[in-house]
C-alpha positions in Angstrom: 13.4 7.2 20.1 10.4 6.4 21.8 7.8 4.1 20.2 5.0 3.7 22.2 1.6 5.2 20.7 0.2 8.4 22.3 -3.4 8.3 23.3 -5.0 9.5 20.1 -2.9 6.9 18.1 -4.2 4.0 20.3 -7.7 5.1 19.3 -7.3 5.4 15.5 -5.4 1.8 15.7 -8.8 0.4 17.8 -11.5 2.4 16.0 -9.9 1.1 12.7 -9.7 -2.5 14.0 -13.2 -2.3 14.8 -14.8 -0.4 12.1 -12.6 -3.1 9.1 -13.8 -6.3 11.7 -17.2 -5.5 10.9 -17.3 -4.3 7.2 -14.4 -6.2 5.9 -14.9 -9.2 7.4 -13.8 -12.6 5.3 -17.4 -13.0 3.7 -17.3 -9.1 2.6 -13.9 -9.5 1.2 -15.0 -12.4 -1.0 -18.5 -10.5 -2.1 -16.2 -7.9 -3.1 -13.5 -10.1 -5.0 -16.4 -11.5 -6.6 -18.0 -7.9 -7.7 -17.8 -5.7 -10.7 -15.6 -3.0 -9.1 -13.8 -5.4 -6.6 -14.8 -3.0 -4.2 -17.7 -1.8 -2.1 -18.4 2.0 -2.6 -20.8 2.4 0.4 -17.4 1.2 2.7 -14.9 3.5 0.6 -17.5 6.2 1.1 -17.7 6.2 4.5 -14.2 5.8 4.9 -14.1 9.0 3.3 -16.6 11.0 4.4 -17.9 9.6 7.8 -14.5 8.1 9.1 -11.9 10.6 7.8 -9.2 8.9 6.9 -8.3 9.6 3.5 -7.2 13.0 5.7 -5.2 11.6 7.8 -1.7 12.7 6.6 -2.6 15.4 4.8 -2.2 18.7 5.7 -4.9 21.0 7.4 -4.2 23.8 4.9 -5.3 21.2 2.3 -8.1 19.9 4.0 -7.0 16.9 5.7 -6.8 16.2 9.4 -2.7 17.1 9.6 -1.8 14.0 11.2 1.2 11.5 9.5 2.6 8.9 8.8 2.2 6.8 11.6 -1.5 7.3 12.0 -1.9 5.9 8.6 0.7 3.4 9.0 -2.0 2.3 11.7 -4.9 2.1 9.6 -3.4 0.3 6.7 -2.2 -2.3 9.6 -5.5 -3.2 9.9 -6.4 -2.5 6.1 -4.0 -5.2 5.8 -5.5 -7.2 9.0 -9.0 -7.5 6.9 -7.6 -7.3 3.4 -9.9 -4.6 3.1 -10.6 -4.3 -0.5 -10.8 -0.6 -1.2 -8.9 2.6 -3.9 -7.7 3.5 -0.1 -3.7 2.2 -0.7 -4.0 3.4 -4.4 -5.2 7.0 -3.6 -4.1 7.6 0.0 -0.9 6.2 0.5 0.0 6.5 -3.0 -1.4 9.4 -5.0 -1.4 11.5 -2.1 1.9 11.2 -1.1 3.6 11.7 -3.9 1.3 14.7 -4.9 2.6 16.0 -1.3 6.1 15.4 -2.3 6.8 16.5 -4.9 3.5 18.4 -6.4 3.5 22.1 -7.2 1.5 24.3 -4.7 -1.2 25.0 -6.9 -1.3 21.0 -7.7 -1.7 20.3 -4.0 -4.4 22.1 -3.0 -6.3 21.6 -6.6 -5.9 17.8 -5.9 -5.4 17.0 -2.1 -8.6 18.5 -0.9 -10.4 16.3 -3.1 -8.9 13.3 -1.5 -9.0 13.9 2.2 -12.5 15.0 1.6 -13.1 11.5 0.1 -14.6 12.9 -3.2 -12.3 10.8 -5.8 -10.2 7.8 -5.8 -7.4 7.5 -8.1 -5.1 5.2 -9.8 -1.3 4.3 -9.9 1.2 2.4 -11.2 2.9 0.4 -8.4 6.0 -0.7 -9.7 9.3 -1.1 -7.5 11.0 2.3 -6.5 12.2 5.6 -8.1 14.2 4.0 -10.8 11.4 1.7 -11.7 9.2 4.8 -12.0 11.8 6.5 -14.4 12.1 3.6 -16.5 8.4 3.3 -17.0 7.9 6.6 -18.0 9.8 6.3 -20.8 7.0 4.2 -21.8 4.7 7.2 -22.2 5.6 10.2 -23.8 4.2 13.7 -22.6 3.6 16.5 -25.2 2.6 20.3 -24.1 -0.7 21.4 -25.6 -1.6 25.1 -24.7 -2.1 24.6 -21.4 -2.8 21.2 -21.0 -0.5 17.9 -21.7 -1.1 15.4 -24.1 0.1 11.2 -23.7 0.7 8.9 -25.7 2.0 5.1 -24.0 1.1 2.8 -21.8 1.2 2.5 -18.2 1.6 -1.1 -17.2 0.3 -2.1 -13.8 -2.2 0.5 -12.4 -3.5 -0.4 -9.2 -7.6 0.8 -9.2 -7.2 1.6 -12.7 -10.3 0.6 -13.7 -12.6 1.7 -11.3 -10.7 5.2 -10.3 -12.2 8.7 -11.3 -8.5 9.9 -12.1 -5.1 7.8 -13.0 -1.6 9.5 -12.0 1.2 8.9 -13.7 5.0 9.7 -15.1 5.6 10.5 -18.0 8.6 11.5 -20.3 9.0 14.9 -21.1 11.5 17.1 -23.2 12.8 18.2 -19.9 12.1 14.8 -18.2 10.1 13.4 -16.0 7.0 14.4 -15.2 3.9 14.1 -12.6 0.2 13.6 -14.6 -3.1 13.3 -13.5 -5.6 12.2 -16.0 -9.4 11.6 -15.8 -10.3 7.9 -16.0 -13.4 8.9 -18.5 -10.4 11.0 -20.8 -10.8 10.6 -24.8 -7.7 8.7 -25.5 -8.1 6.6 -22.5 -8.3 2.7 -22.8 -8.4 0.5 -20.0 -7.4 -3.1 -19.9 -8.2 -5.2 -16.3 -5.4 -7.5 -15.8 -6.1 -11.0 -14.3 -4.3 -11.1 -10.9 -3.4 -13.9 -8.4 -4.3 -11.7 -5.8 -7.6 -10.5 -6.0 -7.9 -8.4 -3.6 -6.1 -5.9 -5.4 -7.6 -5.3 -9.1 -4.9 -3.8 -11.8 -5.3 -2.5 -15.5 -3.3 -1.5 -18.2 -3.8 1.9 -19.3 -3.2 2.9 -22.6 -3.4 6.7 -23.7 -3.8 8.0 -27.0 -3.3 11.7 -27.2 -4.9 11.3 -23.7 -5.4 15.1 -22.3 -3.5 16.0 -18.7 -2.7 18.0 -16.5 1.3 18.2 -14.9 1.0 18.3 -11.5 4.7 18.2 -10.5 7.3 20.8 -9.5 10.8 20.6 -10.8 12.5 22.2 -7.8 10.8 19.4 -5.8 11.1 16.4 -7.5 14.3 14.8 -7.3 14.0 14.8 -3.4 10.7 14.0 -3.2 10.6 11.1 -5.3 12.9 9.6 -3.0 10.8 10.4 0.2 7.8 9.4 -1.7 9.4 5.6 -2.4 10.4 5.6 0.6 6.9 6.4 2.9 5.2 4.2 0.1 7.4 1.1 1.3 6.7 2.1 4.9 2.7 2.2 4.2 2.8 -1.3 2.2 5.0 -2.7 5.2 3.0 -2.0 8.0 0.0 -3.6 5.6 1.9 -6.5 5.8 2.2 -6.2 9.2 -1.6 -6.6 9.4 -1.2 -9.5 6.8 0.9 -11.6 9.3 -0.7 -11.0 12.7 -4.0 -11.9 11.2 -2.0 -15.4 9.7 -0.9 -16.1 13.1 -5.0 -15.0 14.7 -6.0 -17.7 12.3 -3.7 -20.1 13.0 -3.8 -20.2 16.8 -8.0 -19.9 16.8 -8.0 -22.8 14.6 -5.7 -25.0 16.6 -7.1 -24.4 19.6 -10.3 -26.5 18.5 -8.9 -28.7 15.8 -8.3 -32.0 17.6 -6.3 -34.9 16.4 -5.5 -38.3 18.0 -7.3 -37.1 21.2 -5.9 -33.8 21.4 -6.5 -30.3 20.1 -3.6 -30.0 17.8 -2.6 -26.7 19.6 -1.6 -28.2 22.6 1.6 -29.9 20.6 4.8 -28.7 21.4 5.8 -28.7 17.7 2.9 -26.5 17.2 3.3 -24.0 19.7 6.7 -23.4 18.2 5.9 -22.8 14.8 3.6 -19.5 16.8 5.9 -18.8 18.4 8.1 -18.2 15.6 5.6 -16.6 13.8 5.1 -13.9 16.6 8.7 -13.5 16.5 8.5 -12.3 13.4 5.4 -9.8 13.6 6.9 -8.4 16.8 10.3 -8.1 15.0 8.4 -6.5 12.0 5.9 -4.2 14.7 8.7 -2.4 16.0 10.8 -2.0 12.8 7.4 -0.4 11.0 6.9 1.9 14.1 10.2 2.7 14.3 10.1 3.5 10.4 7.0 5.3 11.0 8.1 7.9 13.7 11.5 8.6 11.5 9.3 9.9 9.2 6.8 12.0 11.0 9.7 13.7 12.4 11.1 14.3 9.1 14.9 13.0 9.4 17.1 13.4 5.8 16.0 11.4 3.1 19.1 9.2 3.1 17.9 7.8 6.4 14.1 7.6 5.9 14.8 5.3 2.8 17.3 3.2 4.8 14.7 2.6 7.5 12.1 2.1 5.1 14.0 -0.3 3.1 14.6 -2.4 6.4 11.1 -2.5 7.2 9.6 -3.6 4.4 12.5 -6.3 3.7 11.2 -7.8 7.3 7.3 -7.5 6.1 8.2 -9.3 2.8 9.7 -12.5 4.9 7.4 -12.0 7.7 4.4 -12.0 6.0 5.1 -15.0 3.3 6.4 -16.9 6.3 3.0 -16.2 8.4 1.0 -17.1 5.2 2.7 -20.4 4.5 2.5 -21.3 8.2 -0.6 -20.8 8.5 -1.8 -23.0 5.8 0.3 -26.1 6.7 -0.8 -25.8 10.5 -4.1 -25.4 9.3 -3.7 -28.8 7.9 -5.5 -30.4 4.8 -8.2 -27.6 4.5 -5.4 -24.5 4.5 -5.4 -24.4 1.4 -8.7 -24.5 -0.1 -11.0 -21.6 -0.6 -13.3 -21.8 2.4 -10.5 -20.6 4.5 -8.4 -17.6 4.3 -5.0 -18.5 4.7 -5.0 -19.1 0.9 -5.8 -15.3 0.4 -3.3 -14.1 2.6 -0.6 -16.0 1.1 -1.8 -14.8 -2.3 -1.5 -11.2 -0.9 1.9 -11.6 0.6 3.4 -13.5 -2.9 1.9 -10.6 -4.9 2.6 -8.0 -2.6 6.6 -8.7 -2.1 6.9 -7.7 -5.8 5.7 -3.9 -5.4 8.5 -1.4 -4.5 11.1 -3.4 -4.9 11.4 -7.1 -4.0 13.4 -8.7 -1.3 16.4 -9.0 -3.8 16.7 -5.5 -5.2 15.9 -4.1 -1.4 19.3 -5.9 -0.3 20.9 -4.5 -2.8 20.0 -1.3 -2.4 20.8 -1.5 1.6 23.9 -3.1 0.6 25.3 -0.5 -1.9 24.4 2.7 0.9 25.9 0.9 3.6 29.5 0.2 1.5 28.8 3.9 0.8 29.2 4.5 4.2 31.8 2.3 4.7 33.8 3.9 1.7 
């Protein structure tokens, strides 16, 4: 299988590294940690409307640029790169893939329009993988009313909750489980912002009380698409790892290439250039297992395999990008971590982000059990 990135990739990789480099550079992410919405809206607008990217994997016939996975696998590299603070993950990699997967036709081109054209952000739960989901839904319960859905629960972790103009979620069902989407402004709709060690990422608790919504999911589809939904998720959170690390390791050689200690800048120490070049190791490691992930899904191999490459991947971006983060503050010395620098963030963003879909521990096992199955 063949890599290496086609013209038209290499451009939305360079036009994303540029556009991020200028509006989500390390002073703009802390104005917008420090904000009311944790987020600038002119940015997420014109990533929307002027830069298209909330299109990018979905389909033309639903308004979006037709594109895949691995272009947007090379914007959230960079998303990750400039910790760009943003509903993009929340309602592009997220809400719109699993609407795609495993929505009903009328659901996806009510709803996926809307998204690509950058006209609503949206909120959801990021908890570990399908199970995960399943077992939280049980935490809200789904009654039909008419034609519309009533819930009643909570929804524990919703990434964007706060700030998004609709919250998907599962729910359980009589029939089980089920797709929602429900307007942020809903009677019935309480929102809690959680206090998070990375703040980057904001997250609330959502409770609903007889909260109307609409069920956006088709039963022939779900089962299936759940899987590939998990799966893609993992590869999208991966390669924003990926950008997480190789920014580490930017970082880290800029700033020992002028730090000087008894005489020396501290980069020219053997012991120092081999602590890079581990790190690099690692990205390069984790650049062709997310690329590799990435082209296995835009040409749509079985499920079985997408989630075993997927699983792979991100097990190498949750190792790759703690190790890169923690590097780059000790080599970075007494300042690496305090808060006029940025390794401190990036760890904060790798240590939070190893928990969501599925931490290194449940990953292995999950590799572990298909491979016996294999074996078997």
């Amino acid at each position: 299988m063949d890599f290496a990135l086609t013209d038209d990739q290499t451009m939305i990789r360079d036009a994303a590294e540029s556009f991020l480099g200028d509006v989500s550079d390390s002073a703009a992410v802390r104005r917008a940690m420090d904000s009311e919405n944790g987020f600038d809206r002119e940015v997420w607008q014109r990533i929307g409307s002027e830069l298209g990217w909330c299109g990018v994997a979905i389909a033309e016939a639903h308004g979006g640029l037709g594109l895949g996975p691995v272009e947007l696998a090379l914007i959230q590299e960079q998303a990750g790169r400039r910790l760009l603070c943003s509903p993009f993950f929340a309602t592009v990699c997220a809400a719109a893939t699993v609407i795609a997967e495993i929505g009903s036709e009328p659901a996806c081109a009510q709803w996926l329009p809307r998204i690509a054209a950058g006209e609503i952000a949206m909120g959801m739960p990021l908890y570990g993988d399908v199970g995960d989901w399943a077992t939280h839904a049980q935490a809200i319960q789904a009654r039909a009313d008419g034609d519309r859905w009533r819930l009643d629960g909570v929804a524990a972790r919703v990434a964007d909750g706060a700030t998004a103009d609709v919250l998907l979620v599962f729910a359980e069902t009589d029939s089980g489980l089920g797709l929602f989407a429900v307007e942020r402004a809903a009677t019935g709709v309480e929102l809690n912002p959680l206090p998070t060690w990375d703040r980057t990422r904001r997250f609330a608790a959502v409770r609903f009380a007889a909260a109307g919504a609409q069920r956006l999911d088709s039963a022939a589809r779900i089962d299936d698409g759940l899987s590939r939904a998990a799966s893609l998720l993992r590869l999208y959170l991966a390669a924003e790892q990926l950008g997480c690390a190789q920014q580490c390791l930017d970082l880290t050689v800029d700033y020992t290439a002028t730090r000087k200690q008894f005489g020396r800048v501290v980069g020219g120490f053997q012991a120092v250039k081999h602590r890079c070049a581990q790190m690099m190791v690692k990205i390069e490691a984790l650049r062709s297992a997310v690329y590799g992930a990435a082209a296995c899904a835009a040409g749509r191999v079985e499920t079985r395999q997408l989630a075993m490459e997927c699983i792979m991947a991100r097990l190498l971006a949750v190792d790759a990008a703690f190790y890169c983060a923690q590097e780059a503050i000790q080599l970075h010395g007494g300042v690496g971590f305090t808060w006029e620098y940025d390794p401190q963030l990036y760890f904060k963003r790798a240590q939070a982000a190893a928990n969501w879909f599925g931490n290194a521990e449940r990953l292995r096992a999950e590799l572990a059990d298909a491979l016996l199955d294999d074996a078997a």
